[in-house]
C-alpha positions as CSV (number, residue, x, y, z in Angstrom):
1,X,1.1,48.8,-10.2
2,X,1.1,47.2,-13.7
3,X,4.3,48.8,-14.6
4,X,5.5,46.7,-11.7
5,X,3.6,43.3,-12.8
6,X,5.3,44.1,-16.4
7,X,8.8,44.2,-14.9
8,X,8.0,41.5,-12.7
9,X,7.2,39.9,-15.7
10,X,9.9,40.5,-18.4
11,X,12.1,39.7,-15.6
12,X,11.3,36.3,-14.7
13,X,10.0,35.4,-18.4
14,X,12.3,32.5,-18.7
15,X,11.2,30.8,-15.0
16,X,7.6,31.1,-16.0
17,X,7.6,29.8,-18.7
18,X,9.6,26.5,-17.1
19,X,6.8,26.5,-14.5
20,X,4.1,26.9,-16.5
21,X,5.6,24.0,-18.4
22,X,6.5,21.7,-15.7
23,X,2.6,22.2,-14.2
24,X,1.4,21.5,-17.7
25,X,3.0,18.5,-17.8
26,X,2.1,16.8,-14.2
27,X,-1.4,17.6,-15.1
28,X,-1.0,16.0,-18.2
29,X,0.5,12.8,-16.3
30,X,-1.9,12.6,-14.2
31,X,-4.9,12.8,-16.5
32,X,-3.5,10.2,-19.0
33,X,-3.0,7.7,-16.0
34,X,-6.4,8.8,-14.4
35,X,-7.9,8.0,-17.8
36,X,-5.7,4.5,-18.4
37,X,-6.5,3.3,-15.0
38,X,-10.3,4.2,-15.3
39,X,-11.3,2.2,-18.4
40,X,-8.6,-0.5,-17.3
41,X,-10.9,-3.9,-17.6
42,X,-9.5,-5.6,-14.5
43,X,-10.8,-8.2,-12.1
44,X,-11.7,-7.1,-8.8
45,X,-8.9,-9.2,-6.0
46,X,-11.1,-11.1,-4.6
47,X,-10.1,-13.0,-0.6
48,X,-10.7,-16.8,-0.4
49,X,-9.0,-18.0,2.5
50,X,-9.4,-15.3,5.5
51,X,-6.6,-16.4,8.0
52,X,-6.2,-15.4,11.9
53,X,-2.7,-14.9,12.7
54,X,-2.7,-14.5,16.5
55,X,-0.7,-11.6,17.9
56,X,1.7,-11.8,20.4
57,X,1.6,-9.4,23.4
58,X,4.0,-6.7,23.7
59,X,6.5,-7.7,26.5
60,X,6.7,-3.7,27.5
């Protein structure tokens, strides 16, 4: 079984390696803009002029 694992291994060495790399690097994306967006010092959109726009009946 780990005989199998190893070839398995040395095999595919260069595609996991890419894949480990690739995953690194979306979970570092993500965590930077998690963190940018977080302690981001925005104001809140706010709604000041709430509007009815009457709908039209489907002619189905």
């Amino acid at each position: 079984m780990l005989a199998k694992i190893t070839e398995f291994v040395k095999k595919n060495l260069d595609t996991i390696i890419l894949s480990t790399l690739v995953a690194l690097f979306i979970l570092l994306s993500f965590a930077s803009g998690y963190i940018i967006a977080k302690y981001q010092d925005r104001a809140p959109i706010t709604i000041t002029n709430e509007q009815l726009i009457p709908l039209k009946p489907s002619t189905n």
